[in-house]
KEVO-480336 format. One record per residue: z, y, x of N, C-alpha, C, CB in turn; residue in one letter; residue number from 0. Coordinates in nm, 2 decimals. Atoms other than C-alpha are relative to their C-alpha. Glycine has a CB too. Layout:
<rs>
[[Z; Y; X]; [Z; Y; X]; [Z; Y; X]; [Z; Y; X]; a; NUM],
...
</rs>
This chain:
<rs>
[[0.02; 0.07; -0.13]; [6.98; -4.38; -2.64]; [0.13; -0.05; 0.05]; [-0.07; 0.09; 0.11]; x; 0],
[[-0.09; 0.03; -0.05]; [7.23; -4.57; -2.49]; [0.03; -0.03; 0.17]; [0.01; -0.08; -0.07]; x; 1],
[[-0.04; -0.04; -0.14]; [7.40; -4.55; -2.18]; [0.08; -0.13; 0.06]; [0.08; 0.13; 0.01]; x; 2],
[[-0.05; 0.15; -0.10]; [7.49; -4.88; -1.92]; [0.15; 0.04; 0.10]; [-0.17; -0.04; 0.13]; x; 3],
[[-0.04; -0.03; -0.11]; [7.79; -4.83; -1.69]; [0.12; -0.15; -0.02]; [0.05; 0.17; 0.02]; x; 4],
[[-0.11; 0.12; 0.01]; [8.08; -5.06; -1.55]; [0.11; 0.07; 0.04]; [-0.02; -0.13; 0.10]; x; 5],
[[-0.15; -0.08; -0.01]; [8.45; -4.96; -1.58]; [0.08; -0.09; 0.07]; [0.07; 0.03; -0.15]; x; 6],
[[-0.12; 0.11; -0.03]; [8.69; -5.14; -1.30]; [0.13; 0.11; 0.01]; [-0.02; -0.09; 0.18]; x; 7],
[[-0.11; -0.03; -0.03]; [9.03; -5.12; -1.31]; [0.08; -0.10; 0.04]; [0.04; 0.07; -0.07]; x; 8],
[[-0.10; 0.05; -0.02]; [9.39; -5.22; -1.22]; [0.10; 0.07; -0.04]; [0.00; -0.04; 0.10]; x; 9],
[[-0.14; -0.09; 0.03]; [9.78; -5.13; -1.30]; [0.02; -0.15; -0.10]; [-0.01; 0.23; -0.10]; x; 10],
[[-0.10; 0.11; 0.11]; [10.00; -5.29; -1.54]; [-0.06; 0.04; -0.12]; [0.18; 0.03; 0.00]; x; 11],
[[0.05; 0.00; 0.12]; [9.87; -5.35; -1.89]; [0.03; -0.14; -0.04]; [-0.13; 0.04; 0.00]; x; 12],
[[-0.04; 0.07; 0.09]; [9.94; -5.59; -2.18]; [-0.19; -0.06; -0.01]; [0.11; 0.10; -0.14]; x; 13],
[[0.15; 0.04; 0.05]; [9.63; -5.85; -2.30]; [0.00; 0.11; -0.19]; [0.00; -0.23; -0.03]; x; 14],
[[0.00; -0.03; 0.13]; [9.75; -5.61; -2.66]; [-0.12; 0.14; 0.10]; [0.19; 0.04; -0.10]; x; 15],
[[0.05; -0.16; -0.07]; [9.59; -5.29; -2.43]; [-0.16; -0.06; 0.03]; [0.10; 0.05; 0.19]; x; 16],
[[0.11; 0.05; -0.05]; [9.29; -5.51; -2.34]; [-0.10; 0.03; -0.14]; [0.02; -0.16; 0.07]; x; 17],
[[0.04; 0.01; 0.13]; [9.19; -5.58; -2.71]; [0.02; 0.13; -0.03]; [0.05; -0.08; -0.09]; x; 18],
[[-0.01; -0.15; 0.11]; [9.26; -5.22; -2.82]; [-0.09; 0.07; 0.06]; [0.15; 0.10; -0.01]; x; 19],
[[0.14; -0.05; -0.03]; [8.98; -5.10; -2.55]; [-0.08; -0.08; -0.07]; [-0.04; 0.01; 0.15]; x; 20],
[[0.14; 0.14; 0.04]; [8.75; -5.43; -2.66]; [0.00; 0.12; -0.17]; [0.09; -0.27; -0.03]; x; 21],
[[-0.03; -0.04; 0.05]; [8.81; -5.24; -2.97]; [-0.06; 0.16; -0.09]; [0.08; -0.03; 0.05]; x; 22],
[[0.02; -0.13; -0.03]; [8.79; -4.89; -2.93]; [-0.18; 0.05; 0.03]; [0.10; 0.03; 0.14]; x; 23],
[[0.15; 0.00; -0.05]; [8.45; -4.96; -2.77]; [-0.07; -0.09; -0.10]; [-0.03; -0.06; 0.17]; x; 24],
[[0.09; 0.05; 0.15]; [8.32; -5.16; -3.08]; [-0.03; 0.11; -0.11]; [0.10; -0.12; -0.10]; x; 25],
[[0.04; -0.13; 0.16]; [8.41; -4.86; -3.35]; [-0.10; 0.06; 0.04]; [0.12; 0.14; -0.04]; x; 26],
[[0.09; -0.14; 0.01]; [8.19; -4.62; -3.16]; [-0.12; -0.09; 0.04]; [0.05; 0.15; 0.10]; x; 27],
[[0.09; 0.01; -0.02]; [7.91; -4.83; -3.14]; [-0.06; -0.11; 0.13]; [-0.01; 0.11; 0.00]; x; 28],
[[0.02; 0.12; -0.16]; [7.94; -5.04; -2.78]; [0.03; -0.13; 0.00]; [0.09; 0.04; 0.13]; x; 29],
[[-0.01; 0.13; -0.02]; [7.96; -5.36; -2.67]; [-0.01; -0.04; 0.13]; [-0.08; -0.07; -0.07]; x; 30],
[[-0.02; 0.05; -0.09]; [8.12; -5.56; -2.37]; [-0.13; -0.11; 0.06]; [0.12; -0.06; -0.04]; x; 31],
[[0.10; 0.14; -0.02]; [7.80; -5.72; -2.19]; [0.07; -0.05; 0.08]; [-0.16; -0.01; 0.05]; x; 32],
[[-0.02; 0.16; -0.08]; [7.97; -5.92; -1.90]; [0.18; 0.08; 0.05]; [-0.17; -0.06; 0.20]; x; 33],
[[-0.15; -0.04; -0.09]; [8.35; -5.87; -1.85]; [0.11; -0.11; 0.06]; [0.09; 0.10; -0.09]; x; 34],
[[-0.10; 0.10; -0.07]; [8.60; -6.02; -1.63]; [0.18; 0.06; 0.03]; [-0.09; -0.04; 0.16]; x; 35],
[[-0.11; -0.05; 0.01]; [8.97; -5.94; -1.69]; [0.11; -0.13; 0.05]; [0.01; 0.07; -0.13]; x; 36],
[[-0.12; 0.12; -0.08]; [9.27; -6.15; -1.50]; [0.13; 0.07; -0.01]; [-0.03; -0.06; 0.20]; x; 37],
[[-0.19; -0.03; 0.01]; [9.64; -6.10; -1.54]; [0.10; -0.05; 0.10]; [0.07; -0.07; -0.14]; x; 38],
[[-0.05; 0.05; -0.11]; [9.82; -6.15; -1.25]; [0.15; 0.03; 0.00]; [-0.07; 0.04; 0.13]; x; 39],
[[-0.13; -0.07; 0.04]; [10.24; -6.14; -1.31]; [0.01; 0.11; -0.08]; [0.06; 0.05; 0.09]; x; 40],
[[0.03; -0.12; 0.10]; [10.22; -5.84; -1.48]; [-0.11; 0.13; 0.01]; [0.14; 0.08; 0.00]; x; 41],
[[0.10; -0.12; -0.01]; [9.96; -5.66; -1.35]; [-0.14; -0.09; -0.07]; [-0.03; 0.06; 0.19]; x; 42],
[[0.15; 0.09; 0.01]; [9.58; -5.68; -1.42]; [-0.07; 0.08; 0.06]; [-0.07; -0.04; -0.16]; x; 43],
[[0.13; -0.04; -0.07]; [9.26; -5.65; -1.28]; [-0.12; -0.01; -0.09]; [-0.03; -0.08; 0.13]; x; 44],
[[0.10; 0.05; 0.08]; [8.94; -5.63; -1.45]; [-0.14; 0.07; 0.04]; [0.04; 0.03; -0.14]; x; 45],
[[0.08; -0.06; -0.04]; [8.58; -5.54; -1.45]; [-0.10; -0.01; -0.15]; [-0.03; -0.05; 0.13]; x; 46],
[[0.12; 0.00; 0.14]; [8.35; -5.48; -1.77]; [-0.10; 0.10; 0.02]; [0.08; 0.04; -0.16]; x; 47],
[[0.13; -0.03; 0.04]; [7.97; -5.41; -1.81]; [0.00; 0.05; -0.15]; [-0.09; -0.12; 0.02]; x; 48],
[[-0.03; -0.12; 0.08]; [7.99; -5.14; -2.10]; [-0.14; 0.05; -0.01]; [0.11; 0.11; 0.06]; x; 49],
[[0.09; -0.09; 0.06]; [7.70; -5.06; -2.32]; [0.06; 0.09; -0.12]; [-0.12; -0.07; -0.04]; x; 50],
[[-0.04; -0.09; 0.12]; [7.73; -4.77; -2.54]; [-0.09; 0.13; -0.02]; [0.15; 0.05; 0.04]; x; 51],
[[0.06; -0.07; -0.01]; [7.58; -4.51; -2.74]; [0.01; 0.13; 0.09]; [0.00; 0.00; -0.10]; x; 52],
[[-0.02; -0.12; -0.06]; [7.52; -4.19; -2.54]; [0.09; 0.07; -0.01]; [-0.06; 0.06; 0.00]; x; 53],
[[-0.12; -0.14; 0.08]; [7.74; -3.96; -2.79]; [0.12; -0.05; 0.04]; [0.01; 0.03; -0.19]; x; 54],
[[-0.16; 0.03; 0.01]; [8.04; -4.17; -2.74]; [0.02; -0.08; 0.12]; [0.04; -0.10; -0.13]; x; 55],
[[-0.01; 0.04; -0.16]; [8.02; -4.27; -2.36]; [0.11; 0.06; 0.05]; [-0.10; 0.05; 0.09]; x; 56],
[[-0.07; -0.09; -0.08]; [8.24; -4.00; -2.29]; [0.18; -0.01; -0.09]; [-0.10; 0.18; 0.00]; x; 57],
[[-0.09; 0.01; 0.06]; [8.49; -4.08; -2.57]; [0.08; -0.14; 0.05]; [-0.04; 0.00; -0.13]; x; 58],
[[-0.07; 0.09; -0.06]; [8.50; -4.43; -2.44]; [0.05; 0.00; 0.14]; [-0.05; -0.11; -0.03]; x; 59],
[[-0.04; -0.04; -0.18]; [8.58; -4.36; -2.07]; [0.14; 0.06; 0.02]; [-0.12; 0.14; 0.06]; x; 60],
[[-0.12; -0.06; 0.04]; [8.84; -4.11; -2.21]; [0.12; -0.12; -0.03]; [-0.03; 0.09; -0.15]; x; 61],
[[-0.12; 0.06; 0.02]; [8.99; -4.42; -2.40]; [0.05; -0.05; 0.10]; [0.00; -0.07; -0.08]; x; 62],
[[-0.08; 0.05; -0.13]; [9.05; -4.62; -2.04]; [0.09; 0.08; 0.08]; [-0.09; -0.04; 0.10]; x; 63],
[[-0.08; -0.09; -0.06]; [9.17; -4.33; -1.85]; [0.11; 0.05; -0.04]; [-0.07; 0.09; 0.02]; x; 64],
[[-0.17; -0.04; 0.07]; [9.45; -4.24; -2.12]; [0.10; -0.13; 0.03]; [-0.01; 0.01; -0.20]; x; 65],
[[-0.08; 0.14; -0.01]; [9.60; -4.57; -2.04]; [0.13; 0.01; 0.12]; [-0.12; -0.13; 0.05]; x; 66],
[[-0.11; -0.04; -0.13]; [9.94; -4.47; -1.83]; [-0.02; -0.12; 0.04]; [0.17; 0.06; -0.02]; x; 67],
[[-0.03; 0.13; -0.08]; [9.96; -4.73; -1.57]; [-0.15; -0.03; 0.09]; [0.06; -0.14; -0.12]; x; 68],
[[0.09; 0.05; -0.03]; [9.61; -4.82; -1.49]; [-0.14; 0.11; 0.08]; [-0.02; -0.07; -0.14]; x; 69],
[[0.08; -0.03; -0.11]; [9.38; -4.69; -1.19]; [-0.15; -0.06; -0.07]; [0.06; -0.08; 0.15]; x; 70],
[[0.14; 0.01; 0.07]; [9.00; -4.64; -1.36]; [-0.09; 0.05; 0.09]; [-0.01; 0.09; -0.14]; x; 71],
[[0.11; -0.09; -0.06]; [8.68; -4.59; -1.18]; [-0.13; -0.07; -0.07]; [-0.01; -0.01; 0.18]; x; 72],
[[0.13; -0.03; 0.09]; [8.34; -4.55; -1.33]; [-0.15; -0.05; 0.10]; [-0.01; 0.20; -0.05]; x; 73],
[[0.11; 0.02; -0.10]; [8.03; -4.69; -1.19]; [-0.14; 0.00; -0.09]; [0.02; -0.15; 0.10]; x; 74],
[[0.15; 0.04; 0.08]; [7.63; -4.65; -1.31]; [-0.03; -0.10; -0.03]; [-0.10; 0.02; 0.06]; x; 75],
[[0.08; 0.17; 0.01]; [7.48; -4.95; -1.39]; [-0.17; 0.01; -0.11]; [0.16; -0.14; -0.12]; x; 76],
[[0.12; -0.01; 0.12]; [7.15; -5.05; -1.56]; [-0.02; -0.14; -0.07]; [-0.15; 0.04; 0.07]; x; 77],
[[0.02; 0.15; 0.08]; [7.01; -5.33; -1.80]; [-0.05; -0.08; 0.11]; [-0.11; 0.00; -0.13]; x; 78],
[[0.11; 0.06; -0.05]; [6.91; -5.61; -1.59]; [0.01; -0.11; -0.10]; [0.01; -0.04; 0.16]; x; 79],
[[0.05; 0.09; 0.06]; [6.79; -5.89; -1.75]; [-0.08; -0.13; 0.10]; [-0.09; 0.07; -0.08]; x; 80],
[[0.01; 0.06; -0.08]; [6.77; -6.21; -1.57]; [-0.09; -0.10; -0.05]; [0.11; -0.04; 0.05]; x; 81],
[[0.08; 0.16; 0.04]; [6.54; -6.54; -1.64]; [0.06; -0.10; 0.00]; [-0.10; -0.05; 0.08]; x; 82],
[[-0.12; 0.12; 0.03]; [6.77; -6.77; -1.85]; [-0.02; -0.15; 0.03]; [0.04; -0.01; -0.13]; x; 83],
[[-0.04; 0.13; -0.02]; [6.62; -7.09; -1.77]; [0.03; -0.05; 0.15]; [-0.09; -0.09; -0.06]; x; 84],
[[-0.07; 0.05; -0.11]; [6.74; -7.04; -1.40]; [0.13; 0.03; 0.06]; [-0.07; 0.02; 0.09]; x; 85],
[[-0.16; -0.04; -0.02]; [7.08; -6.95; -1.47]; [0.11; -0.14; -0.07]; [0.02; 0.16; -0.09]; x; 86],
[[-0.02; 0.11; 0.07]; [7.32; -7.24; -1.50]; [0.20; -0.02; 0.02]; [-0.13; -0.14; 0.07]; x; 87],
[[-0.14; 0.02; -0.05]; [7.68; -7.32; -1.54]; [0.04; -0.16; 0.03]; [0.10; 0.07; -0.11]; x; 88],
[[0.01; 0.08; -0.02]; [7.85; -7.57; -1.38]; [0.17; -0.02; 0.02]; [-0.11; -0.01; 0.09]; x; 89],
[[-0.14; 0.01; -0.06]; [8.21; -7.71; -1.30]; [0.00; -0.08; 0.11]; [0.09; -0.05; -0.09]; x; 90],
[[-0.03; 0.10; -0.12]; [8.33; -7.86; -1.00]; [0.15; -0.04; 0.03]; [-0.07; 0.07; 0.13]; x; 91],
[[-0.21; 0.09; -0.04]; [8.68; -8.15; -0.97]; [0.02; -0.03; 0.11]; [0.06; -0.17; -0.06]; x; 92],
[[-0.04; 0.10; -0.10]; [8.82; -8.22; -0.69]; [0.14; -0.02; 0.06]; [-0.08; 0.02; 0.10]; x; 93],
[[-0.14; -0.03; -0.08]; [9.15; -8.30; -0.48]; [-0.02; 0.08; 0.05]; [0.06; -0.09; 0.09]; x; 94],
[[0.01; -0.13; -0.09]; [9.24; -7.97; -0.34]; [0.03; -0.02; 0.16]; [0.11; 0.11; -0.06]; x; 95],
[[-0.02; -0.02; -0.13]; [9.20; -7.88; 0.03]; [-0.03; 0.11; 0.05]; [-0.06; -0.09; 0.07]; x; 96],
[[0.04; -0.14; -0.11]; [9.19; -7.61; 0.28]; [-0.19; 0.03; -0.02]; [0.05; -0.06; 0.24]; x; 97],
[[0.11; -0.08; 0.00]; [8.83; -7.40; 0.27]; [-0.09; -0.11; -0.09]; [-0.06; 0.03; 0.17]; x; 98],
[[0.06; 0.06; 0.09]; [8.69; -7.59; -0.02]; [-0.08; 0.09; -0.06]; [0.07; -0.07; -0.08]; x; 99],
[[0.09; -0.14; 0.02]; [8.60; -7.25; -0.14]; [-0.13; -0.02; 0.07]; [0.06; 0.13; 0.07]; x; 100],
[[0.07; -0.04; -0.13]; [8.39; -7.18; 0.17]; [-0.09; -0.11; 0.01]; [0.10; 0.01; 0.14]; x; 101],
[[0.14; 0.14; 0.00]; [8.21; -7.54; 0.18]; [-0.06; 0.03; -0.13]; [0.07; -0.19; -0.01]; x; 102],
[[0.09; -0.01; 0.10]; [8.12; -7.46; -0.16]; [-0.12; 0.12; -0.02]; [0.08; -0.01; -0.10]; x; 103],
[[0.13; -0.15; -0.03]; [7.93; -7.09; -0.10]; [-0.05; -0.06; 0.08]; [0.03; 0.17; 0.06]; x; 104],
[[0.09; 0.09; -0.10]; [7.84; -7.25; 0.21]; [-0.16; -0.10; -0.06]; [0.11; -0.10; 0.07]; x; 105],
[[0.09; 0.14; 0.08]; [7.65; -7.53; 0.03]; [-0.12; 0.06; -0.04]; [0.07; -0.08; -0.16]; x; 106],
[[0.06; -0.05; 0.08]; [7.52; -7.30; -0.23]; [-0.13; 0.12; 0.08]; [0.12; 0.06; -0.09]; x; 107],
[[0.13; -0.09; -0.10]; [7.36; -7.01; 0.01]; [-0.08; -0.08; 0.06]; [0.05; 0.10; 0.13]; x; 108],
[[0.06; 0.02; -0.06]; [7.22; -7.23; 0.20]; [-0.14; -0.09; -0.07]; [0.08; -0.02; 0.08]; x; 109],
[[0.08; 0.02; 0.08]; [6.99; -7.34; -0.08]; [-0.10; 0.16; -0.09]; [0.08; -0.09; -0.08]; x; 110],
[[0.00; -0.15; 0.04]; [6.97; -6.93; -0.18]; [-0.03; -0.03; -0.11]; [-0.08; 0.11; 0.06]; x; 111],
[[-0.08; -0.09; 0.09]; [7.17; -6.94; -0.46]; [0.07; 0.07; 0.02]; [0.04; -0.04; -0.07]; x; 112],
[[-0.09; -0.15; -0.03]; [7.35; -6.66; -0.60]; [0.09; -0.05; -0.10]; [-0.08; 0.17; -0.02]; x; 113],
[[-0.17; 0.01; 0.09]; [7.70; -6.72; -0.76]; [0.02; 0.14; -0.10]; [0.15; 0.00; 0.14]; x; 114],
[[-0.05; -0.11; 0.04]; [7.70; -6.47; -1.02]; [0.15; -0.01; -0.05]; [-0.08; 0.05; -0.08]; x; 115],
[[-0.17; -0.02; 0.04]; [8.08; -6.57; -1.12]; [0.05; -0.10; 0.05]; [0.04; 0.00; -0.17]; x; 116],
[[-0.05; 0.10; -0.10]; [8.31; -6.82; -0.96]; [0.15; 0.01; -0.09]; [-0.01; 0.05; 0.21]; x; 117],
[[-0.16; -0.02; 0.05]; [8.65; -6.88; -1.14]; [0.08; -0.14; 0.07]; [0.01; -0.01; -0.20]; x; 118],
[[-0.09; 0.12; -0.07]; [8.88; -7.10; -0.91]; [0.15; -0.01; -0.07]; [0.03; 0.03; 0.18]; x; 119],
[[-0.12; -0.01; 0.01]; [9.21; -7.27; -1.02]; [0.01; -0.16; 0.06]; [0.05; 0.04; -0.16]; x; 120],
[[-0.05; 0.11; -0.07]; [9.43; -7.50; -0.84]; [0.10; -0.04; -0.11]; [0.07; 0.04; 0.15]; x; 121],
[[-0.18; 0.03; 0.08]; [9.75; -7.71; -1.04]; [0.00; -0.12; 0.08]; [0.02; -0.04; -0.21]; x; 122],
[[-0.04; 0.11; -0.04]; [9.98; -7.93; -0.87]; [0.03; -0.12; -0.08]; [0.08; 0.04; 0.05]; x; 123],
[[-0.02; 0.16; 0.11]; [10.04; -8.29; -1.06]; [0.08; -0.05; 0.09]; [-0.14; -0.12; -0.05]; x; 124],
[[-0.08; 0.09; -0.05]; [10.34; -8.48; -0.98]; [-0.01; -0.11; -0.04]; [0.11; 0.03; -0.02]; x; 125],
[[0.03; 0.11; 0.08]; [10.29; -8.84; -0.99]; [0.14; -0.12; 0.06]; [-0.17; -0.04; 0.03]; x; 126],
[[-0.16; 0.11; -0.04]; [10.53; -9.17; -0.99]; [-0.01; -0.04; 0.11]; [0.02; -0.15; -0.07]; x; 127],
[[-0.02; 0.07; -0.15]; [10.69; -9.27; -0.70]; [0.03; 0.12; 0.10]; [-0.14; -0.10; 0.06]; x; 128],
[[-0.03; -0.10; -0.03]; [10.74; -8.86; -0.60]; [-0.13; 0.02; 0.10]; [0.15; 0.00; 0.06]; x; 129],
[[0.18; 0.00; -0.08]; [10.32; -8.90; -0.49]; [-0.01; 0.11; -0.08]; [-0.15; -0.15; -0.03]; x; 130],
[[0.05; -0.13; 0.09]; [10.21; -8.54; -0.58]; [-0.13; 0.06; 0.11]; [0.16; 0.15; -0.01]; x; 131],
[[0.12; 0.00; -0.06]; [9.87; -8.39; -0.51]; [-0.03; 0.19; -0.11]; [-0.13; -0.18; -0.04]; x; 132],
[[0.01; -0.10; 0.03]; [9.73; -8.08; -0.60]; [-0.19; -0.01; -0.06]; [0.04; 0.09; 0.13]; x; 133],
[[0.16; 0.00; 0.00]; [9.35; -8.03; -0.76]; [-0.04; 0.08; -0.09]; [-0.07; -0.12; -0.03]; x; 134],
[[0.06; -0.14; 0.01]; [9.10; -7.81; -0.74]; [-0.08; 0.00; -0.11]; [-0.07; 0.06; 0.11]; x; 135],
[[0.12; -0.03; 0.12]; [8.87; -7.66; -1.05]; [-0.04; 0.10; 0.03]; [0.03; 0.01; -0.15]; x; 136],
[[0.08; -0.12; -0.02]; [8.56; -7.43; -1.01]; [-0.09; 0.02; -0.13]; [-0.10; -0.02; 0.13]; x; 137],
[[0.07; 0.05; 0.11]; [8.41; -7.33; -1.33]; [-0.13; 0.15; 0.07]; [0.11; 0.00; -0.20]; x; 138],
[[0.10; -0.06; -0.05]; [8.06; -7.14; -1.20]; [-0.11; 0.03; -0.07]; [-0.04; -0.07; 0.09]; x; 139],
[[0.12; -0.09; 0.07]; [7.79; -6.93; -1.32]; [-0.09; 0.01; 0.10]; [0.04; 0.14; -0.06]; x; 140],
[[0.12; -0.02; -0.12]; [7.46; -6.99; -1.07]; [-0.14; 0.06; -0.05]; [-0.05; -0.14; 0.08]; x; 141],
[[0.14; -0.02; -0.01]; [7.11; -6.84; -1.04]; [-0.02; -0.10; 0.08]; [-0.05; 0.14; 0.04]; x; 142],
[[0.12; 0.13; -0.13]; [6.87; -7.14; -0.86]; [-0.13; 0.10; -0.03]; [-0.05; -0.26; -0.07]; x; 143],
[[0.14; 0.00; -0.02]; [6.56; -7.05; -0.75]; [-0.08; -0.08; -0.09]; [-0.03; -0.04; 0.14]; x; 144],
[[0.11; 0.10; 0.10]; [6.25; -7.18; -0.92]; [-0.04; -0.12; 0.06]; [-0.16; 0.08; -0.04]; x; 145],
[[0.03; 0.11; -0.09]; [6.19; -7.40; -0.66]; [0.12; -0.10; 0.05]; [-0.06; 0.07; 0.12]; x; 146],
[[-0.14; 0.09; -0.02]; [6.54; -7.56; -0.65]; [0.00; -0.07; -0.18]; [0.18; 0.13; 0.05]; x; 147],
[[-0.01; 0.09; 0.19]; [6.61; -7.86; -0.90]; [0.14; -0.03; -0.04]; [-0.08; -0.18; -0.02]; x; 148],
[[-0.12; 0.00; 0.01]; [6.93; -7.82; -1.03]; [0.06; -0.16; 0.04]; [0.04; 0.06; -0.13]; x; 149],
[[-0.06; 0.15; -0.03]; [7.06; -8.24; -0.99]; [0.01; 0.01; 0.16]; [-0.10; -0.14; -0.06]; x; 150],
[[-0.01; 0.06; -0.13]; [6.97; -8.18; -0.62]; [0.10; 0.07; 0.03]; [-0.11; 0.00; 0.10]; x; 151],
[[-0.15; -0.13; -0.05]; [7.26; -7.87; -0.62]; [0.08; -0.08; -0.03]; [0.03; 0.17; -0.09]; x; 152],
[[-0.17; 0.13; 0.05]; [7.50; -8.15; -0.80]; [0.00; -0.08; 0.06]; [0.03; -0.09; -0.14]; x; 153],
[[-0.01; 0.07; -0.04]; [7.41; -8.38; -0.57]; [0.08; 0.05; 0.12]; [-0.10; -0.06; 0.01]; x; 154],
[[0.00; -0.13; -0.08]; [7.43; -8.14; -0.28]; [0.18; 0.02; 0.01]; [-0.10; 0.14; -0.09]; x; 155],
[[-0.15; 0.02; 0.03]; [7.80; -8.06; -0.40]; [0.08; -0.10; 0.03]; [0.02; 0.00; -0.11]; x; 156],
[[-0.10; 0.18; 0.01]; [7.95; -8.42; -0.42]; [-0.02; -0.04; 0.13]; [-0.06; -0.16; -0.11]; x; 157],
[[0.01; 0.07; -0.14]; [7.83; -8.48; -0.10]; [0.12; 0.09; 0.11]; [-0.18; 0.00; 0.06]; x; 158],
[[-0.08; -0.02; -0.07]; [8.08; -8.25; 0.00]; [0.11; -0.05; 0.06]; [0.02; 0.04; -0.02]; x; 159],
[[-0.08; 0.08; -0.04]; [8.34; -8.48; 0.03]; [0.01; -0.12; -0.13]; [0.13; 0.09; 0.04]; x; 160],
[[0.02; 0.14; 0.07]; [8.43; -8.85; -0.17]; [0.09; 0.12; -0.14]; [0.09; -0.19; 0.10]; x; 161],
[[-0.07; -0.06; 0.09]; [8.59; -8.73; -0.51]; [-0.02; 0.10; -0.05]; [0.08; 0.01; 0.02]; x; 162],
[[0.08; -0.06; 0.05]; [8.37; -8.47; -0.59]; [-0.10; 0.01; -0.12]; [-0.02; 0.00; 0.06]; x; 163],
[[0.09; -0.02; 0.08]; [8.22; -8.39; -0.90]; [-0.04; 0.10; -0.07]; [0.00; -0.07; -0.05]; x; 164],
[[0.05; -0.13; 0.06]; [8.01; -8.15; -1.09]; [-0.08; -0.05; -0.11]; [-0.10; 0.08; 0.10]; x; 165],
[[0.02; 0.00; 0.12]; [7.93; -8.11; -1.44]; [-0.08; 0.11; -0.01]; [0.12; 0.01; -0.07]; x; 166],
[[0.10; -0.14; 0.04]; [7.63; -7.90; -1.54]; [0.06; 0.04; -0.19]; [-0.23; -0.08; 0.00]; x; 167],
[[-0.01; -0.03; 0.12]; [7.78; -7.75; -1.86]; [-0.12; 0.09; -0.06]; [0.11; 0.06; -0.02]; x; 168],
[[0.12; -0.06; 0.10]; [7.47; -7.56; -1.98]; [-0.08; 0.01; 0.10]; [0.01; 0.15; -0.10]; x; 169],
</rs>
C-alpha cells in the first residue's frame, strides 16, 4: 500500500541536495507528484507531494531530516484527483506595475477560479536612449468551473489594462 504525504521545507541547500532526495525517493520505490522548489541566494524553500511505498516512508522522511541545514515538516496528504479538462495553464505579459498580482486573483476569484500554482517573475530591460521598463511574467496553473469558458478568462485578463496578454499553453 502506499502512503501520500507532503514534505515542506527551508535552510540552505545546493540544487546537488535537491536531486539526491529526487533520487533517494525513486530507489525505494516513490515518486514526486507535484513539487515546487525555489532557490533564493543561497537558501531554498520547497514543497513536494511524495508518494511512496509504505515500508519505505519512514526511510524517506529519515533521508530529508538528515540534511544539516534544512528545517523539515511532514504533513498528511491524500490522492486527489482532479478533472483534467478543467485544468488549464496559462501565461500572462505585461509592463510591470504596482498590485498587478492582486488585479489578477482579483479577476480570477471573482469568476471562482482556483489558482492551483502562480509563478511570478519580473526583469528589468534597458532600452536606447537610457528608456528602461520593467516586465511582468505569470506562468499559471487554473481550475475553471464547468460553466466558465476559458477565452472569456483571457479576455477577462487583457482587459486588465492595454498591453496585456495571455497565452493558454495547454
Amino acid at each position: 500500500m502506499n502512503r501520500i504525504f507532503i514534505v515542506s521545507f527551508t535552510g540552505n541547500a545546493t540544487p546537488q541536495t535537491i536531486k539526491q532526495l529526487a533520487s533517494i525517493t525513486h530507489d525505494h520505490g516513490g515518486k514526486w507528484l507535484v513539487s515546487k522548489v525555489n532557490f533564493l541566494e543561497e537558501l531554498v524553500a520547497g514543497v513536494i507531494k511524495v508518494e511512496i511505498p509504505q515500508e519505505n516512508e519512514d526511510l524517506v522522511k529519515d533521508a530529508f531530516c538528515d540534511h544539516e541545514g534544512l528545517l523539515v515538516k511532514f504533513s498528511k496528504a491524500k490522492k486527489h484527483i482532479q478533472n483534467a479538462e478543467s485544468i488549464y495553464k496559462l501565461r500572462l505579459d505585461s509592463a510591470d506595475r504596482a498590485g498587478i498580482i492582486n488585479e489578477i486573483s482579483h479577476a480570477l476569484d471573482r469568476q471562482n477560479i482556483y489558482i492551483l500554482d502562480m509563478d511570478c517573475q519580473r526583469v528589468f530591460v534597458a532600452g536606447g536612449g537610457g528608456v528602461s521598463s520593467s516586465l511582468f511574467t505569470a506562468n499559471m496553473t487554473v481550475k475553471v468551473p464547468e460553466d466558465v469558458i476559458i477565452d472569456d478568462v483571457v479576455k477577462d485578463l487583457e482587459t486588465l489594462s492595454n498591453g496585456i496578454r495571455v497565452i493558454v499553453e495547454s
